[in-house]
C-alpha positions, 0 to 999 in steps of 0.5 A: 467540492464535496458534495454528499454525493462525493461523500458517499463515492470516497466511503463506497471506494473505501468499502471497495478497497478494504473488502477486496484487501480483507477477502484477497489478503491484498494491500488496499493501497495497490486498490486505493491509489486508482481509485483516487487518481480518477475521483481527485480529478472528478473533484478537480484537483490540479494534475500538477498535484493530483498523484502526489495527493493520491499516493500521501493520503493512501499512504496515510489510510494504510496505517489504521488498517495494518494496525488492525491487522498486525494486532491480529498477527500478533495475538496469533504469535506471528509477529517477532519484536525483536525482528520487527525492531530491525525490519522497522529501522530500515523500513523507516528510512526507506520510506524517507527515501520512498516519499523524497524521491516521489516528490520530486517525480512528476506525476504523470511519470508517476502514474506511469511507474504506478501502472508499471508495478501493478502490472508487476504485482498483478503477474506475481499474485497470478502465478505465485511461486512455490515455497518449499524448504523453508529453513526453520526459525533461527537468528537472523543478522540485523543488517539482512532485517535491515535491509529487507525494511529498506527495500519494503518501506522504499517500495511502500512510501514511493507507490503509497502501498502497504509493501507486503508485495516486496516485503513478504517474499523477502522475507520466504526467499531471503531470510527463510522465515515460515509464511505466517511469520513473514506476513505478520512481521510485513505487516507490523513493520509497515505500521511505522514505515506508513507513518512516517511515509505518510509524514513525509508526503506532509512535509514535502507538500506543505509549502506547493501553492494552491493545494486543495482544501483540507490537503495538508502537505500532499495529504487529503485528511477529510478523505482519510477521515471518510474512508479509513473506516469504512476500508477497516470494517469492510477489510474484518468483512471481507476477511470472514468472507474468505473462507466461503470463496475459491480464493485463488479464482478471485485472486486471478480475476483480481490479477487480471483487473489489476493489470487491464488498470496498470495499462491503462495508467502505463500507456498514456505515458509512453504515448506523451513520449 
């Protein structure tokens, strides 16, 4: 089943996702997540099987790549502990909640809803909304913390995605912290929420039969294992490589691929209706 030439479409895919991450400063799994869709089923996985498998082991690919990150973020002086330990609290149950619910979602329903939010996201890094007036940093209630992990780690565990798409404008609008903080706090709260989403996905599939090799629960770790490196150099590339484009003419195009790919995921479902 994998072949080399499989081999060498996972690490191209990888490379693909943590390139476009790095240079647009977008989450690889809104990029993952399609790309795994169509290549499980070129590779044969059961449809009853196949979205839950691409959402748990994006999901798990997430987690090495926000490590690197956050530990950028945080030698830059943009990540807050103290926050983050709130953010995180509510992050981890909400990817419980996430990952549960999505088990539970059949997944061509599921590939519809996935559609459905990259269309969202698409339309939100199209247009994104002017940030004035941020108040400066000042104590902010626990439960507000709480609550915005909540929502992000739901999002994330639910769709296999970082979480920053949510997360990051809760944080500007909602506790009004400055955008460097929001980003770096989004990205060191998703470190843990991925883990344990992704454990969740794990346990949640460990008992469904006639799972593809090398899946643990609805994880494909041989896949984790030849694309996570290559989406984490490829993700540092793209990330120099920023400076050098116009980057909200990339984010446009990017926009528009994402909501052309959202459609395409989102009208079947409403054909089968």
């Amino acid at each position: 089943m994998f072949t080399p030439v499989v081999i060498l479409m996972f690490a191209a895919f990888g490379s693909i996702a943590g390139f476009l991450a790095g240079l647009l400063g977008i989450g690889g799994g809104v990029i993952l997540v399609p790309l795994f869709l169509w290549a499980f089923a070129y590779v044969g996985f059961s449809d009853t099987v196949l979205v839950h498998i691409a959402i748990g082991t994006s999901l798990t690919i997430i987690f090495p790549t926000t490590v690197s990150s956050t530990l950028s973020h945080f030698r830059n002086g943009h990540v807050d502990p103290t926050q983050v330990l709130y953010l995180s609290i509510g992050a981890v149950v909400g990817a419980l909640i996430g990952a549960t619910l999505a088990t539970f979602v059949d997944g061509e329903v599921l590939k519809g809803l996935f559609g459905l939010m990259q269309i969202g996201v698409a339309v939100k890094i199209f247009k994104p909304t002017e940030i004035a007036h941020l108040e400066p940093e000042r104590a902010i209630p626990p439960r507000n913390l709480i609550l915005v992990g909540l929502a992000a780690g739901t999002f994330s565990a639910f769709f296999g995605v970082g979480g920053g798409v949510i997360a990051v404008p809760m944080m500007l609008f909602l506790l009004h912290l400055p955008i460097h903080r929001a980003v770096g706090n989004s990205s060191a709260m998703i470190v843990l929420s991925s883990v344990v989403g992704a454990l969740s996905y794990v346990v949640h599939g460990w008992s469904v039969p006639n799972l593809p090799a090398w899946t643990f629960g609805y994880v494909d770790l041989l896949v984790v294992a030849i694309v996570a490196p290559f989406t984490i150099i490829a993700a540092l590339f793209g990330a120099r490589l920023a400076t050098r484009f116009e980057r909200d003419k990339l984010v446009r195009i990017f926009a528009i691929l994402l909501i052309v790919i959202g459609l395409r995921l989102l009208i079947p479902l409403f054909l089968s209706l």
